[in-house]
LUMMARRO-793234 format. One line per field, with one value per residue: x, z, y of N, C-alpha, C in turn. Coordinates in pm, whole numbers. Each point is the difference from the previous one (the first is absolute). Last residue first. Layout:
<vofis>
n.px X;...
n.pz Z;...
n.py Y;...
ca.px X;...
ca.pz Z;...
ca.py Y;...
c.px X;...
c.pz Z;...
c.py Y;...
</vofis>
This chain:
<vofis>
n.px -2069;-105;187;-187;-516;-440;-389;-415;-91;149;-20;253;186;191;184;-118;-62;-93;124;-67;-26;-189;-48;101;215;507;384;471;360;269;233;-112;-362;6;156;-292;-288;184;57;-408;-217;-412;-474;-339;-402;-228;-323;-15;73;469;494;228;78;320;475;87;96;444;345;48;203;495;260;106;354;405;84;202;471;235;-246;-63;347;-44;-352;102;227;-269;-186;244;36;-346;-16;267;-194;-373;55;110;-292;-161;196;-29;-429;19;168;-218;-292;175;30;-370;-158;278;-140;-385;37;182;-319;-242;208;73;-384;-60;467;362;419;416;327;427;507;479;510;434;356;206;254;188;176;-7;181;-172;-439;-96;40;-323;-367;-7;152;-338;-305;115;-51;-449;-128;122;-301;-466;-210;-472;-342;121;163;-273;-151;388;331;203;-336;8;335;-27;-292;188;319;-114;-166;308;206;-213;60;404;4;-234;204;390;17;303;448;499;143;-44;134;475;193;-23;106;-186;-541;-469;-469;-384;-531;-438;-456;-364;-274;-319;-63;-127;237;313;474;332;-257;-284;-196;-177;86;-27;285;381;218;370;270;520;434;266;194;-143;112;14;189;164;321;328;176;-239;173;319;21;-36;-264;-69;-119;102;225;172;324;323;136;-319;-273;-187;-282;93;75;-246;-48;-270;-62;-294;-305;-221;75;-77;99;-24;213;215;83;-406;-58;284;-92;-330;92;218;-239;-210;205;122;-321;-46;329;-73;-292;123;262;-267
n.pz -5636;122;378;426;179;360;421;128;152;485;416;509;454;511;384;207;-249;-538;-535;-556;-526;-570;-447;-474;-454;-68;300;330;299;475;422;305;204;349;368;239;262;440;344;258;287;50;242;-3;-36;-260;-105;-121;-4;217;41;-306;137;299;-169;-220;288;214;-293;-28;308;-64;-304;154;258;-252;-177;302;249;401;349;-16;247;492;126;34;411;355;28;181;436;181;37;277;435;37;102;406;279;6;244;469;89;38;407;432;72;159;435;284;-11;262;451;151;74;342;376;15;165;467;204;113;177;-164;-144;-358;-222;-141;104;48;-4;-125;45;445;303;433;367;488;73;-296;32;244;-203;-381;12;-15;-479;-346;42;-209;-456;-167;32;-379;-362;16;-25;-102;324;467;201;160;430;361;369;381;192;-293;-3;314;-12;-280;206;213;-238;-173;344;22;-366;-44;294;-107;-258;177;449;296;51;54;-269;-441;-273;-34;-301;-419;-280;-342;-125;-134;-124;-58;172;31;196;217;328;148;238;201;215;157;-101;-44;-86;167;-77;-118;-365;-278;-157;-287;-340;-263;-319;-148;-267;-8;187;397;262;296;297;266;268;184;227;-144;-517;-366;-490;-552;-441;-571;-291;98;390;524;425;382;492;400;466;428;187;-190;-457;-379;-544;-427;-505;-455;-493;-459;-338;246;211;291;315;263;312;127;-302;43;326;-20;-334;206;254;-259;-160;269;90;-316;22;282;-163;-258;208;198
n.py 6272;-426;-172;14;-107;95;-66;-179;-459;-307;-394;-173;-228;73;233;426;406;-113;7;-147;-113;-7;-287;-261;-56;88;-279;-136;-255;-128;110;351;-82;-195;186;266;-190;-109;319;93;-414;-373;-371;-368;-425;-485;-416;-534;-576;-261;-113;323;466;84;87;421;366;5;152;469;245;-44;302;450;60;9;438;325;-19;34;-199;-444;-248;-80;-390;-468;-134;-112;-426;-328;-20;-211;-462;-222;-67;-333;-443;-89;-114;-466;-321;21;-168;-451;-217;-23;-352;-403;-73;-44;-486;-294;6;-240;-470;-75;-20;-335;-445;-40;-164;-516;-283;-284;-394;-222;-455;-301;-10;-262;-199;-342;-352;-245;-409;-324;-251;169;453;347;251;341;389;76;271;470;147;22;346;425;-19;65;448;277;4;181;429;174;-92;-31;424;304;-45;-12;-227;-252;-337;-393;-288;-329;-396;-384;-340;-346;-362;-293;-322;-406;-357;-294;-426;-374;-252;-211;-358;-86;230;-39;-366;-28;307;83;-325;13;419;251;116;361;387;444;219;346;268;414;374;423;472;465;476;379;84;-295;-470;-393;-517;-566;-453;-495;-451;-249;-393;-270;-320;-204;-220;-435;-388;-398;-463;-455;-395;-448;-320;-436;-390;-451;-148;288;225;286;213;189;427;536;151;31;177;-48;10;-244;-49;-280;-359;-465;78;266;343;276;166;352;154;116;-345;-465;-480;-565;-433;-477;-292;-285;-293;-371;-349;-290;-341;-370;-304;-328;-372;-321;-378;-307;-382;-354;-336;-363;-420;-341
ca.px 27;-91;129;90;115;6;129;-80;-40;-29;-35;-156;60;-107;85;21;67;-42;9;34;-4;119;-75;-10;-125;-93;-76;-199;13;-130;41;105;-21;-91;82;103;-63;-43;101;52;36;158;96;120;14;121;33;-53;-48;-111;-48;70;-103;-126;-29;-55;-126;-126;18;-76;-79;-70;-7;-160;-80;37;-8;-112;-35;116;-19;-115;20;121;-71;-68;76;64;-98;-1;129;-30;-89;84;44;-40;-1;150;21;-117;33;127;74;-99;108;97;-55;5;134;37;-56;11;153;14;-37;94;126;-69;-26;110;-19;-80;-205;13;-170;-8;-102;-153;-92;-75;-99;-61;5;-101;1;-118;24;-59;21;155;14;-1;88;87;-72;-14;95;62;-71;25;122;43;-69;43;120;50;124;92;-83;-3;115;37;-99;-128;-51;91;78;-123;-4;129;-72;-104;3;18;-121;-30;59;5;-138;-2;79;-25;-107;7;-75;-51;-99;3;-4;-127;-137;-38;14;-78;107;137;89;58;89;49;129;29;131;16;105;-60;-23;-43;-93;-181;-95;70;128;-18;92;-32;-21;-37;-169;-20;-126;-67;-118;-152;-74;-43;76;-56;-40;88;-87;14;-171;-80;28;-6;-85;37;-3;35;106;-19;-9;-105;-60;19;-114;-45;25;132;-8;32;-56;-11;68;23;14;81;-42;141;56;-26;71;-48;-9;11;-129;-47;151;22;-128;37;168;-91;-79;104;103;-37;-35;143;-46;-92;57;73;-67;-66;51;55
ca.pz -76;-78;-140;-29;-43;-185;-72;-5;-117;-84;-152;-92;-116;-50;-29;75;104;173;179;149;121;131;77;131;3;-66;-157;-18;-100;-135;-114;-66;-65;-85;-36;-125;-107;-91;-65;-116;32;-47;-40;59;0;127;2;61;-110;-33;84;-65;-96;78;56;-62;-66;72;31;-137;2;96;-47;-72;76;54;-112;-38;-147;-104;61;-64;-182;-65;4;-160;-119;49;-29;-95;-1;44;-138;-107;-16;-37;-104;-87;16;-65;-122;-44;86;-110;-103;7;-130;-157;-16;41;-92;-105;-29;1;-134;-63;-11;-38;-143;-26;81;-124;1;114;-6;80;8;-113;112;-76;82;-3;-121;-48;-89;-112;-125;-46;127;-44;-88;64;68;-24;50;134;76;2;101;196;37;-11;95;134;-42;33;18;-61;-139;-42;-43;-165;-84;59;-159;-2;98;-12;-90;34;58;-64;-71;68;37;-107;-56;140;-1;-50;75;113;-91;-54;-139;22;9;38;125;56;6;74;156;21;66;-35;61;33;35;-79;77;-22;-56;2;-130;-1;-131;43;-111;82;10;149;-83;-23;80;53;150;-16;57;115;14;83;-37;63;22;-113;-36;-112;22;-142;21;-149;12;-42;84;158;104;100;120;96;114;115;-50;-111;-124;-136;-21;-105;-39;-125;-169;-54;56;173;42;99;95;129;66;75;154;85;-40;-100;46;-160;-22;-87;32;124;-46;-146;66;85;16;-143;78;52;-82;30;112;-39;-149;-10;127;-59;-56;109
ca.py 166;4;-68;116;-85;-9;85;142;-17;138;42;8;-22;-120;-145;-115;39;103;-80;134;-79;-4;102;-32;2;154;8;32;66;-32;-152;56;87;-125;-70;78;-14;-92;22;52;133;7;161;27;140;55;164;81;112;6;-108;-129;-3;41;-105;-119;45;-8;-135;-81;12;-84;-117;-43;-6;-118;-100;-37;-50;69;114;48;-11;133;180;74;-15;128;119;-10;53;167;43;17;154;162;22;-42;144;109;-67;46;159;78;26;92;121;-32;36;103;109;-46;70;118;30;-66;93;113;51;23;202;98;21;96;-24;107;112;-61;57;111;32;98;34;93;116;28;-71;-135;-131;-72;-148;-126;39;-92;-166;-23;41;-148;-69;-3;-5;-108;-74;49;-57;-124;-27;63;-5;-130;-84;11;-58;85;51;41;100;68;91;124;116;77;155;101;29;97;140;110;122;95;127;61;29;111;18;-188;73;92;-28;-127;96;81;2;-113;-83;29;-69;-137;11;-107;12;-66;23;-108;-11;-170;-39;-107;-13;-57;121;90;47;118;97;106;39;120;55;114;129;7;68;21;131;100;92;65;187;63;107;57;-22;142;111;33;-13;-103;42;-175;20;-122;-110;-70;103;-98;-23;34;177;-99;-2;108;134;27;-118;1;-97;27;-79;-50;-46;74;101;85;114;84;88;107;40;116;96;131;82;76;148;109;93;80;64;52;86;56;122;96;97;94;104;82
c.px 150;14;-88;112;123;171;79;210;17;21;-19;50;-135;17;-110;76;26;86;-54;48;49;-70;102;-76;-101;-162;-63;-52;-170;8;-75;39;146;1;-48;92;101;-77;5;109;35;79;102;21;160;-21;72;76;-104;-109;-135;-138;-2;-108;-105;1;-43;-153;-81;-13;-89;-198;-61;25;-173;-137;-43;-92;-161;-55;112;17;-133;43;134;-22;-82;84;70;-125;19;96;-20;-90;123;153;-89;-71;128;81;-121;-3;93;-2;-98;52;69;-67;0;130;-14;-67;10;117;-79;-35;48;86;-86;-7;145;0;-22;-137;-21;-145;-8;-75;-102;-127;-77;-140;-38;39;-143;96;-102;57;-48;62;106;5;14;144;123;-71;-19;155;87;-38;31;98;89;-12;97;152;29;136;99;-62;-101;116;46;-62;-96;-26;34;0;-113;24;96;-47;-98;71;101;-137;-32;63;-41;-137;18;53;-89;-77;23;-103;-108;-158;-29;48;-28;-160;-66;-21;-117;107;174;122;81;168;76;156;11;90;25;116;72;12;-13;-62;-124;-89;41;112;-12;111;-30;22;-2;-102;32;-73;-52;-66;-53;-17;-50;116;-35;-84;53;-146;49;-45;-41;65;-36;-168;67;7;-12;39;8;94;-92;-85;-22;-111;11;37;135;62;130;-71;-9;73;35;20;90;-8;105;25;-16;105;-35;-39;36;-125;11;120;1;-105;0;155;-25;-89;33;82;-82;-57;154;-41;-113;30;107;-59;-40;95
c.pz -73;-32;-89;-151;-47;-9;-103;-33;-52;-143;-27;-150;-55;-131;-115;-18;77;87;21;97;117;101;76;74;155;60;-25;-124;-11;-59;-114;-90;-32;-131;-116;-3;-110;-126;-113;-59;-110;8;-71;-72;78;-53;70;-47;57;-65;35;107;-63;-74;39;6;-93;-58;109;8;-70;66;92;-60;-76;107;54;-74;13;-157;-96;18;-74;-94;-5;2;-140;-106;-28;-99;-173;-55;55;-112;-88;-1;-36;-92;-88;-15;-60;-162;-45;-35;-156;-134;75;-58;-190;-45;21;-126;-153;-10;4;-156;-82;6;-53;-150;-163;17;-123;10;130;28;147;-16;-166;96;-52;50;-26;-147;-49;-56;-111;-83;4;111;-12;-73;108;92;-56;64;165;46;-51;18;154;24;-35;112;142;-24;51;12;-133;-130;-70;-18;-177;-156;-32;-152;-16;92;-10;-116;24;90;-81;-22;91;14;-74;-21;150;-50;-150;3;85;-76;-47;-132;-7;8;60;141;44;16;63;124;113;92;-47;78;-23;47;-102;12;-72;-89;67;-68;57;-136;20;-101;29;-16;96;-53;-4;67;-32;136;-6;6;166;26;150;-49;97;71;-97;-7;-137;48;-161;37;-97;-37;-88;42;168;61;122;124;99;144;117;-34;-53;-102;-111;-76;-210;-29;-41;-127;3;50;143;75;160;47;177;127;23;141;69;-15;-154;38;-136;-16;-133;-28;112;-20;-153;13;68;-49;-63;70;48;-130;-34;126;61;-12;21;51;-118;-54
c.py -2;168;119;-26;102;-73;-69;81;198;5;150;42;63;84;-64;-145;-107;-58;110;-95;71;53;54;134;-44;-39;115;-33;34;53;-21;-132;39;91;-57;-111;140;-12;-102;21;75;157;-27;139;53;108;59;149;122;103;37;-140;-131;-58;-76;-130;-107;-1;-64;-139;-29;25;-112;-102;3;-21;-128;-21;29;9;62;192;72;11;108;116;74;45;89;61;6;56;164;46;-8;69;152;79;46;113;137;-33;28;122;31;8;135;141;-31;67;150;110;15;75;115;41;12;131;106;-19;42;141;93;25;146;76;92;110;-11;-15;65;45;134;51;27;150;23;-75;-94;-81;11;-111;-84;-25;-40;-146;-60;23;-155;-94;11;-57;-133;-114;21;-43;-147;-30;45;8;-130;-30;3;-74;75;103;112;103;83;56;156;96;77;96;122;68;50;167;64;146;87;96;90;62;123;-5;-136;46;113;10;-201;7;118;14;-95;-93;2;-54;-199;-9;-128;5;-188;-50;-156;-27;-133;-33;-208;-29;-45;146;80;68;106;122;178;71;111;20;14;122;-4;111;-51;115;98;115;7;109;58;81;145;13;139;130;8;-61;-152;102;-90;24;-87;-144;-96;76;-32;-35;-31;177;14;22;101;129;24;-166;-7;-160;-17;-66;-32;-6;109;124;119;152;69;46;88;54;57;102;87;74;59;90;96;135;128;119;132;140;69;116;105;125;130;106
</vofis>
């Protein structure tokens, strides 16, 4: 009898210690409710004795959430129809406030965050969302985080995922696009003729002071030409050039000499006599 006892007072004693501690993770905090109203403290990570029967222990997640924003349908403030779809990282900051004041904050906060999205969208014209997200993001975790602090939620941060536009609006889009790339071609071309013009212009007033400098370079052409393939280059040479050529050249007695016609072109006159030789 007296075994039945111990054994029935042993029991007890567990079933009373295992309702009168809970273990509280490094990521939770532990709301206590006595008689249905809450303990104003709240128990940190590890053991926590509780008064059996009168309290009952709710824990809150204290990490980040990861809450995705459904894709909602809106027209920008320039008529224009685009599909945006956001994400919302946000957490708990004060236990009480987001277990009594809001019944599901995981709810109400993407409530709110489905309607501000549509009011930014509104409020934005097309090449704000494709371009000035950074901006978007800040109004829109401005205009969810302004009901989460009465919950006890802090908004980590808000970023806008994609941005889904009809097909009419990318063909567009990408006619501009290439409308605006072989603009700047164009411009990047017309640049460059008119410094390689500017820099024509330059030679041709030096060549025009020196024209030494201007048959030299003509030669040089000439054996540029001739150099990149094996062929017959016929080329006028003007007659100041070839008396140039001739005044530089030492003659020879036993050499012929060498008229200009009228026309510029180099003939053999064998027939006048050698003026050394009289």
């Amino acid at each position: 009898m007296i075994i039945e006892i111990v054994s029935a007072v042993v029991v007890v004693g567990g079933v009373w210690l295992a309702s009168a501690v809970r273990v509280v993770k490094q990521y939770e905090r532990g709301l206590v409710f006595r008689f249905g109203r809450v303990h104003t403290h709240v128990r940190e990570p590890g053991l926590a004795l509780l008064v059996p029967i009168a309290d009952r222990m709710q824990k809150v997640n204290m990490q980040v959430v990861t809450l995705p924003v459904p894709a909602q349908d809106g027209i920008t403030r320039d008529n224009v129809t685009v599909r945006v779809d956001a994400v919302v990282y946000f957490k708990v900051v004060d236990p009480v406030l987001a277990t009594v004041h809001v019944q599901d904050y995981r709810s109400a906060i993407g409530q709110v965050a489905q309607t501000s999205l549509r009011s930014i969208i509104g409020k934005s014209d097309l090449d704000d969302l494709l371009s000035n997200r950074e901006r978007l993001n800040q109004g829109l975790e401005l205009m969810i985080d302004s009901p989460a602090l009465d919950w006890g939620i802090h908004i980590d941060r808000v970023e806008i995922k994609d941005v889904a536009l009809p097909e009419s609006m990318k063909r567009s889009m990408s006619r501009q696009a290439e409308a605006e790339r072989e603009r700047r071609a164009r411009v990047i071309s017309a640049d460059g003729e008119l410094q390689a013009s500017a820099k024509l212009a330059q030679a041709a007033a030096a060549m025009a002071d020196t024209p030494a400098a201007l048959q030299l370079r003509l030669l040089e052409t000439v054996v540029q030409v001739s150099a990149e393939k094996n062929s017959t280059l016929v080329l006028p040479f003007p007659v100041e050039l070839l008396r140039f050529l001739d005044a530089q050249t030492p003659k020879d007695s036993t050499e012929s000499k060498e008229s200009l016609t009228p026309n510029g072109h180099a003939r053999a006159d064998s027939d006048v006599p050698d003026q050394r030789s009289r």
